[in-house]
C-alpha positions as CSV (number, residue, x, y, z in Angstrom):
1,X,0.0,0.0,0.0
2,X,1.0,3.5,-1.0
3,X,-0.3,6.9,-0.1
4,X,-0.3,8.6,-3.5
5,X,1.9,11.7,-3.5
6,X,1.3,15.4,-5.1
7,X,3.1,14.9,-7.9
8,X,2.2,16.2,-11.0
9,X,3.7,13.9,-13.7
10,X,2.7,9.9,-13.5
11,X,5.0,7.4,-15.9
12,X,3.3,4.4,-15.2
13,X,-0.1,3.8,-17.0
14,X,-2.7,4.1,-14.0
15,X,-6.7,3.7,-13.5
16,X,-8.3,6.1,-10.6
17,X,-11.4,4.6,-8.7
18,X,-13.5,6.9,-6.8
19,X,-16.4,4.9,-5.1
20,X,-15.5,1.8,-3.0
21,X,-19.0,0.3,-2.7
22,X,-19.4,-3.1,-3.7
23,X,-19.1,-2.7,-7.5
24,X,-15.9,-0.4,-6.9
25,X,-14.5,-2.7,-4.9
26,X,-15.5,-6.2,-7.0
27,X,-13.8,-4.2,-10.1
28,X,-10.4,-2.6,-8.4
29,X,-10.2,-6.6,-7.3
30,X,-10.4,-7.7,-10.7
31,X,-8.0,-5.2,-12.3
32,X,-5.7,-5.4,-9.7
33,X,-5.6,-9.8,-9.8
34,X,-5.1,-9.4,-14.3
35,X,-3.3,-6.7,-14.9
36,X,-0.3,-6.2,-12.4
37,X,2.1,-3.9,-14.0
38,X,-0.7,-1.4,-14.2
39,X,-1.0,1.4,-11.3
40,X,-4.2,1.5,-9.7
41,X,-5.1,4.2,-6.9
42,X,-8.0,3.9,-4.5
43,X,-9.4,7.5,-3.6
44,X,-11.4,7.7,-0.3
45,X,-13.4,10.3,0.9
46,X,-12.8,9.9,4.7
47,X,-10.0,9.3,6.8
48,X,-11.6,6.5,8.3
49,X,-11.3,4.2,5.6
50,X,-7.7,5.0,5.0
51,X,-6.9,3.1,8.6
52,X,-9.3,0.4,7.8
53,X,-7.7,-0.3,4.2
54,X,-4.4,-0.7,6.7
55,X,-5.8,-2.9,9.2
56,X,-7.6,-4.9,7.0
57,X,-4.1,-5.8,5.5
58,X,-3.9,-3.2,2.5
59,X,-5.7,-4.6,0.1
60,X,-9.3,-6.2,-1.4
61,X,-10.5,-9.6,-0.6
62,X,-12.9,-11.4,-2.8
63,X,-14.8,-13.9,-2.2
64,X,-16.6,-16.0,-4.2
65,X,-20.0,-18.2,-3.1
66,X,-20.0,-20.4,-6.1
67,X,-23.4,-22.7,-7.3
68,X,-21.9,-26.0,-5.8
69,X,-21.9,-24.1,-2.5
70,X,-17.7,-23.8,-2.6
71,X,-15.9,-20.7,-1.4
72,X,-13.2,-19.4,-2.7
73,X,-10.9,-16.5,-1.0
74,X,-8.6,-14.3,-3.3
75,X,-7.0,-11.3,-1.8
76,X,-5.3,-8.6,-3.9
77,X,-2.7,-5.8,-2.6
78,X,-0.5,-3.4,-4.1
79,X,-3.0,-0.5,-4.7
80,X,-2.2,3.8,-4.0
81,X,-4.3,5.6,-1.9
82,X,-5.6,9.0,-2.5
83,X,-7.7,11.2,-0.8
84,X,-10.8,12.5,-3.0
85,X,-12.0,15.4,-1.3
86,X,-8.3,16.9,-0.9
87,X,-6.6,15.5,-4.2
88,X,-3.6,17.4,-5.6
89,X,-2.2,15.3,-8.0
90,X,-1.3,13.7,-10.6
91,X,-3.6,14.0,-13.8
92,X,-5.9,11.5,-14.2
93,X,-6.1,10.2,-17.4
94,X,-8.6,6.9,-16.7
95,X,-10.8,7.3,-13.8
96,X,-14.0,4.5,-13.1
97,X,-16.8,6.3,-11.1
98,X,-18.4,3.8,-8.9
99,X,-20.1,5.6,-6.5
100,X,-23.7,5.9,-6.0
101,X,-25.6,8.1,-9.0
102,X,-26.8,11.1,-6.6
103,X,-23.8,11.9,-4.7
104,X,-21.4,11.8,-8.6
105,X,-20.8,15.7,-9.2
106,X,-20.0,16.1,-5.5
107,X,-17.7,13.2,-5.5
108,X,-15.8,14.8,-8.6
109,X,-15.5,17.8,-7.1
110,X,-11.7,17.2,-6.3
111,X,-11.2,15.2,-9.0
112,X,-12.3,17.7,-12.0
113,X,-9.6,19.7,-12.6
114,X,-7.4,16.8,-13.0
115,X,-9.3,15.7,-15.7
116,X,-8.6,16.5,-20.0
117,X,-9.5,15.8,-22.9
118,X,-7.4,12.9,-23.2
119,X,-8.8,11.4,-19.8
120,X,-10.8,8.3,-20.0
121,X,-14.5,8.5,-17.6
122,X,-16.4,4.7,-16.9
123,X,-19.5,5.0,-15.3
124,X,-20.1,2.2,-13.3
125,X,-23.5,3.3,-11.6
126,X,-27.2,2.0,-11.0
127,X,-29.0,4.4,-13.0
128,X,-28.0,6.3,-16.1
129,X,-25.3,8.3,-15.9
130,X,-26.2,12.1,-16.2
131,X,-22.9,13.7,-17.8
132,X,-24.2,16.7,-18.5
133,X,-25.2,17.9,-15.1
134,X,-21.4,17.1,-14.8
135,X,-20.3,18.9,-17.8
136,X,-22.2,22.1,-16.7
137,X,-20.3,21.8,-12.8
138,X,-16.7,21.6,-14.1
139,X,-16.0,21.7,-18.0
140,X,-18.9,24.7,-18.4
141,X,-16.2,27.0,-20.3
142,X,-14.1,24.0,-21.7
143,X,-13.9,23.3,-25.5
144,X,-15.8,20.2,-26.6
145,X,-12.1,18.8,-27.4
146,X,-11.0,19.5,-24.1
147,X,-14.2,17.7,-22.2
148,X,-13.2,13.5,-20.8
149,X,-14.3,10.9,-23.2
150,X,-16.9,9.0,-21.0
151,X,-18.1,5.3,-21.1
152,X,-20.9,3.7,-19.4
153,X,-20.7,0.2,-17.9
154,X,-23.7,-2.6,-16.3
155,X,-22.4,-5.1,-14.0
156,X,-25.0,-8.0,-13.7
157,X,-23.0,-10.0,-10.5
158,X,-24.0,-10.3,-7.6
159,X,-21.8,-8.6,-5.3
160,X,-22.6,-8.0,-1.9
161,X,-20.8,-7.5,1.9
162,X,-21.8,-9.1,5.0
163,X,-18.6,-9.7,6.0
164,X,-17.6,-7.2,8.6
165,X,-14.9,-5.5,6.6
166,X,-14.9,-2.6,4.6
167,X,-12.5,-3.7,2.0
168,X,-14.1,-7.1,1.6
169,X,-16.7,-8.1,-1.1
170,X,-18.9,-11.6,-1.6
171,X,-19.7,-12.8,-5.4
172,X,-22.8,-14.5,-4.9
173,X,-23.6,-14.8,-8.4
174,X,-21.6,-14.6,-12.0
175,X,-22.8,-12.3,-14.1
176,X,-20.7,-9.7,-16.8
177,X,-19.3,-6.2,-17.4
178,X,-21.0,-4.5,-20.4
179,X,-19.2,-1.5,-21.8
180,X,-19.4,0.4,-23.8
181,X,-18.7,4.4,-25.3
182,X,-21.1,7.3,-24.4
183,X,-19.9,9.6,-27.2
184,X,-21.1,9.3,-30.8
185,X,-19.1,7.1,-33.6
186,X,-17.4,4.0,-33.1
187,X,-15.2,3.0,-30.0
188,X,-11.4,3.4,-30.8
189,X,-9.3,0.3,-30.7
190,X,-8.6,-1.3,-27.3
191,X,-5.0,-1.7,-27.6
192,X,-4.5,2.5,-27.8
193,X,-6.7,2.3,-24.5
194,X,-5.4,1.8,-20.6
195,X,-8.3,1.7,-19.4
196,X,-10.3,-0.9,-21.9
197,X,-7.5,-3.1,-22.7
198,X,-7.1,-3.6,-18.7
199,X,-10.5,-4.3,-18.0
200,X,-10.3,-6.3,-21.2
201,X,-8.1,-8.9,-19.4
202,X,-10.4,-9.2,-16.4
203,X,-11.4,-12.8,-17.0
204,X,-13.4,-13.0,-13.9
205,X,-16.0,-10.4,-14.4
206,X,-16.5,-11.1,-18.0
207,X,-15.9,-8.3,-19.5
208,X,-18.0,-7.0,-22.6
209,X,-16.7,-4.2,-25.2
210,X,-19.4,-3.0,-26.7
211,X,-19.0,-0.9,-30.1
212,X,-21.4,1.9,-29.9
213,X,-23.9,4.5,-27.9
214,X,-26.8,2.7,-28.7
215,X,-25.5,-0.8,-27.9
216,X,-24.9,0.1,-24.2
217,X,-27.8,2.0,-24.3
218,X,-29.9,-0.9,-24.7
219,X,-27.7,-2.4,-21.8
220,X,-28.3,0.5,-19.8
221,X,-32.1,-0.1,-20.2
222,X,-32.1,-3.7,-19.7
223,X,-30.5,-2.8,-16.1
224,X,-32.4,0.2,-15.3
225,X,-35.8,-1.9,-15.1
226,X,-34.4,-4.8,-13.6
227,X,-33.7,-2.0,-10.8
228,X,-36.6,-0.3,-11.5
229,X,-38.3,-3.7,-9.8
230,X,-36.1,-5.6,-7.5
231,X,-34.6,-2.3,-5.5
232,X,-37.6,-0.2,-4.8
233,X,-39.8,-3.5,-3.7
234,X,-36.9,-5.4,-1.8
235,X,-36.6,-1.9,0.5
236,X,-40.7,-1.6,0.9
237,X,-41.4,-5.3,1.4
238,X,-37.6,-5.5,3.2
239,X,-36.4,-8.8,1.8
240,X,-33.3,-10.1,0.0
241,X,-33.7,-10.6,-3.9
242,X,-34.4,-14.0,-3.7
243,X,-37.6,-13.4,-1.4
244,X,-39.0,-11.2,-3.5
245,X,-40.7,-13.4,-6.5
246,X,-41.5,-15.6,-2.9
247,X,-45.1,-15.4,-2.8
248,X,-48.2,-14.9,-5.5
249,X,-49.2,-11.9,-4.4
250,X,-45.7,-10.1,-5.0
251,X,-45.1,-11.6,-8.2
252,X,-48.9,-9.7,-9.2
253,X,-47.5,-7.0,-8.1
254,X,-44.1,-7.0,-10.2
255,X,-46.6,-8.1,-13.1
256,X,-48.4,-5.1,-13.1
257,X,-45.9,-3.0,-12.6
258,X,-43.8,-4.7,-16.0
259,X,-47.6,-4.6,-18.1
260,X,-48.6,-1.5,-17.2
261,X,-46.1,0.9,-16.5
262,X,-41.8,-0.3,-16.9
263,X,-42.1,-2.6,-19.8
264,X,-43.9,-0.1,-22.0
265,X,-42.1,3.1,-20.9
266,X,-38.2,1.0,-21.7
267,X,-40.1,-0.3,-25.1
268,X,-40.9,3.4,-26.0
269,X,-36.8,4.5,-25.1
270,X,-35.1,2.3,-26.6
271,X,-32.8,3.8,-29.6
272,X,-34.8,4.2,-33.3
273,X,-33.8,1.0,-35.2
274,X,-33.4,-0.8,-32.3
275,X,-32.6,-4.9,-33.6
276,X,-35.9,-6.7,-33.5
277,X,-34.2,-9.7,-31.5
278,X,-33.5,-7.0,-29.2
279,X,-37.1,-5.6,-28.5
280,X,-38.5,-9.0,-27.8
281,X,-36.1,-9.1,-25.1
282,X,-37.7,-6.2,-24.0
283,X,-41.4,-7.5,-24.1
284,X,-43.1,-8.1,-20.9
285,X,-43.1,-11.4,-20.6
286,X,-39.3,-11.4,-20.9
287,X,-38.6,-8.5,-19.1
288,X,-40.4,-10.5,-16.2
289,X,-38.4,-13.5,-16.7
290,X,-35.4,-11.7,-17.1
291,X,-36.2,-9.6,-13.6
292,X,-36.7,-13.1,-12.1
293,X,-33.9,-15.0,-13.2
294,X,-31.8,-12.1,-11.8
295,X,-33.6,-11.7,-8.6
296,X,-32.9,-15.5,-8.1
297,X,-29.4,-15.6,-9.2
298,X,-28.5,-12.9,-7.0
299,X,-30.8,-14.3,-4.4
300,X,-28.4,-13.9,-1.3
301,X,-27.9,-10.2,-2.1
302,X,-29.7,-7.1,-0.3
303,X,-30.3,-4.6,-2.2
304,X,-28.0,-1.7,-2.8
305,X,-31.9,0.6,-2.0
306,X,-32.9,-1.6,0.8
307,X,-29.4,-1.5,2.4
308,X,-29.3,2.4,2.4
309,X,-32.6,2.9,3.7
310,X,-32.0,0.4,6.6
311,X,-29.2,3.0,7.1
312,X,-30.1,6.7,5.8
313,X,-33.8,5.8,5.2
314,X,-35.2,6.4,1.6
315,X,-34.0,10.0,1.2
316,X,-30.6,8.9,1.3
317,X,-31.2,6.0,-1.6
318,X,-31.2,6.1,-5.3
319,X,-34.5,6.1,-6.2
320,X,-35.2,9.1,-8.1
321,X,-31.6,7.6,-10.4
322,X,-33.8,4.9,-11.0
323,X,-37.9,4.7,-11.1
324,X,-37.2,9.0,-11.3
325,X,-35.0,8.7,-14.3
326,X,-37.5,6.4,-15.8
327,X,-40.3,8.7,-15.0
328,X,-38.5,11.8,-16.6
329,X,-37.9,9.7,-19.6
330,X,-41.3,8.9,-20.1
331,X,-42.0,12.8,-20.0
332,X,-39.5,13.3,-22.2
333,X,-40.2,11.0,-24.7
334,X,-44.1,12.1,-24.4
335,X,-45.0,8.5,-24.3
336,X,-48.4,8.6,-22.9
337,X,-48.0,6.9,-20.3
338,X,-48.9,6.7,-16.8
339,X,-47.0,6.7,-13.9
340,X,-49.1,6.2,-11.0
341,X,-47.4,3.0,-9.6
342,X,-43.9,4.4,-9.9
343,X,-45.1,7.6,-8.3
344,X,-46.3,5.6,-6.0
345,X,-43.4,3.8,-5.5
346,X,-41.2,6.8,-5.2
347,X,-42.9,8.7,-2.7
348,X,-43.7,5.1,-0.1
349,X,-39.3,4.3,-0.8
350,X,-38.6,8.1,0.1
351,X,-40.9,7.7,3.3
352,X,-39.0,5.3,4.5
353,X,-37.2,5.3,7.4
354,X,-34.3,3.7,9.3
355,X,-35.7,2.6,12.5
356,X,-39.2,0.9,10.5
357,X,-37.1,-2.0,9.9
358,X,-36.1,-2.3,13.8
359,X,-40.0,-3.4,14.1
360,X,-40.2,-7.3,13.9
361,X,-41.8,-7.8,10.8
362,X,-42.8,-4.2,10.2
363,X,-42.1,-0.9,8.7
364,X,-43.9,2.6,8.0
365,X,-44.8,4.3,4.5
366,X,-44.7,8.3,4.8
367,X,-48.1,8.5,6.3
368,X,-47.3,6.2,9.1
369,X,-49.7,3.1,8.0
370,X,-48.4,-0.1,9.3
371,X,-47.3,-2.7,6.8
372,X,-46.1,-6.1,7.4
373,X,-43.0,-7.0,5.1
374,X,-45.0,-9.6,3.5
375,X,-48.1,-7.6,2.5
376,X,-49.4,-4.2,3.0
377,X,-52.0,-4.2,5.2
378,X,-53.2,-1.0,4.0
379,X,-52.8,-1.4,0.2
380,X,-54.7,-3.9,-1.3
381,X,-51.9,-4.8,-4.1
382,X,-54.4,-7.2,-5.2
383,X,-56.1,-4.1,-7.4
384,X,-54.9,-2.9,-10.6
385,X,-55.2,0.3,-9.2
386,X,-52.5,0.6,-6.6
């Protein structure tokens, strides 16, 4: 472990990380285990996790809960540290944002004025990354030349962390990395490119180059209502993914919601010309089996949504990335479509609050009805109308 100095001028090709959640974490692993000549720095936001990345020996451990129920451990060291609210130094030229969707242009605040036109920007985020609130923050005055080249990326593992250790992460289910560029044209060779050529050799996460905007678009889409459904319901009816297709009632519920609501609103997004192979993955009937196949492969997991409202309650979640960026999308696009059930949605997640889930079998919407985490005793879900 090395704290990263203010030095101006790097030799060594180098990949920045700013948010060590779970997906920040499961992808500095990765990098770090296939590509070991390459420099990676970690940058933390609080003193506190620089002395836990010491005590918990200076490096990421994965490990990985595979189907035959085997375990295996594999801990990686040899990573910088950097601080990101007080960073000096040096230019960044590839930088993976991994932190949560609401909190990015704050997070970059430090970070910003390292970055040029040359620098490389992954999104690695729940919803869809919004690069032009960052754009008018810091590069307002720049020249279009001068602005990062960002990428997007959709990781489909399960990654969680009920381990006890900040710098620890669990793989409870394989899935890939999509990703692809969020700039027009086609995507520039790998081999010119640190940062796609190294996560090009991560064999364990399955990486995926995609060619164009609208190819991880359409990825972007796929993930957004697969998120649109698991996270909001696993925080109101507090259960892991795999409890939430459980009982008939909930799997109505997620049915109505695909039929009437997500599955036409992504349908009605999805880039002109879209393949028509693609858009029958994106009927409803396919969407739900896709939502269920995910919810059951990651079934151990808890929710990124649940596990910040058991913490910060629902104002400190993602939900207006998610079923919000949905909802604006279908204003946007003057679809024509209701949104009752996700406004619906929205405003019971952002009522939530930490100490409902301290209640045995309990928790509270905004209006302070009772609901048990199996059913809503006040909502009759059973209606088409909820």
């Amino acid at each position: 472990m090395e704290i990263s100095g203010n030095s101006s001028f790097d030799t060594q090709p180098r990949i920045h990380i700013l948010g060590l959640g779970n997906i920040g974490k499961y992808v500095a692993h990765s990098l770090r285990r296939w590509n070991p000549d390459l420099g990676i720095t970690l940058l933390l936001y609080k003193q506190e996790l620089f002395d836990r990345f010491e005590k918990e020996g200076g490096g990421i451990m994965l490990i990985s809960q595979e189907e035959d129920g085997e375990k295996e451990t594999n801990f990686q060291g040899g990573y910088k540290l950097a601080s990101s609210t007080e960073y000096t130094g040096p230019r960044i030229h590839n930088l993976i944002v991994a932190c949560k969707g609401n909190s990015t242009v704050g997070a970059l605040r430090c970070v910003a004025p390292f970055l040029h036109g040359n620098s490389n920007v992954l999104f690695l985020q729940n919803g869809l990354p919004n690069t032009n609130d960052v754009n008018r923050k810091y590069f307002r005055d720049r020249e279009d030349w001068y602005i990062p080249k960002y990428y997007a990326g959709v990781v489909t593992a399960g990654v969680y962390n009920n381990t006890g250790r900040a710098f620890s992460i669990v793989r409870g289910g394989r899935g890939t990395v999509k990703i692809g560029p969020m700039f027009r044209g086609e995507l520039p060779g790998i081999e010119d490119n640190v940062l796609l050529k190294a996560l090009s050799k991560c064999v364990d996460i399955n990486p995926v180059i995609l060619n164009t905007r609208n190819e991880i678009f359409v990825e972007q889409i796929r993930k957004l209502a697969v998120n649109a459904v698991i996270n909001p319901l696993t925080a109101i009816f507090g259960c892991k993914n795999g409890v939430l297709f459980g009982s008939e009632l909930r799997v109505k519920v997620i049915r109505d919601l695909i039929m009437t609501e997500i599955g036409p609103i992504v349908r009605a997004i999805l880039p002109p010309g879209t393949d028509e192979r693609v858009m029958k993955e994106f009927e409803d009937e396919e969407l739900f089996e896709t939502i269920r196949s995910i919810a059951q492969r990651t079934g151990a997991n808890t929710s990124s949504m649940l596990g910040d409202c058991k913490v910060k309650g629902g104002r400190g979640c993602e939900i207006m990335g998610i079923l919000g960026a949905l909802r604006d999308y279908a204003q946007l696009k003057n679809v024509g479509i209701e949104t009752k059930k996700i406004d619906n949605l929205i405003s019971w997640v952002l009522g939530l609050r930490p100490e409902f889930y301290r209640e045995e079998g309990k928790c509270k919407t905004i209006t302070g009805k009772l609901v048990c985490q199996q059913v809503w005793r006040d909502i009759d879900w059973s209606k088409d109308t909820w």
